[in-house]
Residue, then its C-alpha position, 0 to 999 in steps of 0.5 A: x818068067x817067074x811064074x813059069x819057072x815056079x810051075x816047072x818041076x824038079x830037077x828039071x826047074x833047077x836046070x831050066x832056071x840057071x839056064x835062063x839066069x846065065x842067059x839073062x832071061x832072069x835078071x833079079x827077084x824081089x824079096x819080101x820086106x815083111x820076111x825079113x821083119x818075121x827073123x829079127x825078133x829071135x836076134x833081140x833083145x841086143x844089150x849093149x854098155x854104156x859108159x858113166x862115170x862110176x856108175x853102169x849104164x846098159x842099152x837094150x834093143x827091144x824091137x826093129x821094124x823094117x820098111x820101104x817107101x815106094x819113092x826113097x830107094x832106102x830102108x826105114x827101120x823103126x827102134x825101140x830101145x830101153x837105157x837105163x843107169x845104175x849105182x850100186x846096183x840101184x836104177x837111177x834113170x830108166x827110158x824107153x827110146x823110139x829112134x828110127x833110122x835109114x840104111x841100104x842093103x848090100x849082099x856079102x856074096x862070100x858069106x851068103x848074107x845080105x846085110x845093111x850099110x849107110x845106117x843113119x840115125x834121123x831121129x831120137x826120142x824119150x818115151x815116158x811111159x810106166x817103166x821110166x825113172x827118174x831119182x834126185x841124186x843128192x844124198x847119192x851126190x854127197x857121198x863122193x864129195x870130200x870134206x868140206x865140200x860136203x858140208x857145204x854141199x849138204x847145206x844148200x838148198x838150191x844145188x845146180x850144175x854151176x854150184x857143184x862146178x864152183x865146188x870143184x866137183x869130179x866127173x862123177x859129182x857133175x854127172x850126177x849134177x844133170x839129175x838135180x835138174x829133173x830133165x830127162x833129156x838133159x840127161x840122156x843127151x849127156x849119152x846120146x851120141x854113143x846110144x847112137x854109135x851103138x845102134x849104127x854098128x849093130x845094124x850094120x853089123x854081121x849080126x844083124x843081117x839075113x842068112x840067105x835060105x838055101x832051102x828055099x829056091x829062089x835064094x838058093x838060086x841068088x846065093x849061087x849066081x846073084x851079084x848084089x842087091x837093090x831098092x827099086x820102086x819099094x822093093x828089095x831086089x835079088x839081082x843077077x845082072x844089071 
């Protein structure tokens, strides 16, 4: 029915079409996963700030890539991201990040988008790579510890996390504790869970969504009379009636 209707002409195809949708002859169109992908690039990078004690910590989107299994009725993305932390204006940790992700879509009809909801984190990993940085904080350590817990700081050797707590550190001292040890991945699990609180709301978000084409028939067509939208058998589905 499809192919008929994009050989009908004009006005004419205009007609013909919103006939056979109000009549349920045309009950929904696919749309492609690879056109979405082709929008989301001019959406990033989205930057967002991430909470450490004393310092500045900024999370970048670089990249979302979209995709659909033919036997999960959700959509997989893959991300990358890059986090990084600041003191004084100098970088202290810098990662990329793989995260990926599963979500569904749903259509606003009233804003004419269609967007993405039950966004689930399934995994998070450290890339190392050229642009990863990692710096021994001590001499930063000891310039935020008072007197004499800085003497006795700065003549001990071996400094762990249960030192600088028996030294009564502040929040900031036992946050930069976590670099002593040279784990990456302590460090950033210290952040994850609102990396990944970050991640959720934008991917749900009206900010990242699709913008039906009104210059294009079909989604014209669905932005005027589709009631929502679907996963079925690997496809996203424009649908008018069920």
């Amino acid at each position: 029915m499809q192919n008929q209707l994009d050989e009908t002409p004009g006005k004419f195809k205009q007609f013909v079409s919103r006939m056979l949708v109000k009549f349920k002859f045309i009950k929904q169109f696919p749309l492609d996963i690879d056109h979405i992908n082709q929008l989301i690039p001019p959406l990033l990078p989205a930057n967002f700030d991430i909470d450490i004690p004393g310092g500045t910590g900024e999370l970048s989107i670089l990249s979302v890539d979209l995709d659909i299994l033919p036997t999960e009725n959700v959509i997989h993305g893959d991300v990358l991201c890059n986090f990084s932390v600041s003191f004084n204006q100098t970088i202290i940790f810098n990662t990329h990040l793989k995260i990926q992700l599963t979500a569904k879509p749903h259509y606003l009809k009233n804003k004419k988008i269609i967007a993405l909801n039950t966004v689930i984190v399934t995994s998070m990993s450290l890339i190392t790579d050229k642009d990863s940085v990692l710096k021994n904080t001590k001499s930063l350590m000891g310039g935020f510890l008072p007197e004499p817990i800085k003497s006795i700081f700065n003549s001990t050797f071996s400094i762990t996390e249960g030192v600088i707590a028996g030294l009564g550190g502040n929040e900031l001292v036992s946050y930069l504790s976590l670099y002593l040890s040279g784990n990456t991945q302590k460090i950033f699990d210290y952040n994850r869970t609102e990396i990944e609180n970050e991640i959720i709301s934008y991917v749900g978000s009206e900010e990242f969504s699709y913008e039906l084409d009104e210059d294009d028939f079909h989604e014209k067509l669905f932005a005027d009379y589709g009631k929502q939208v679907a996963i079925e058998e690997g496809l996203i589905k424009m649908i008018f009636h069920n």
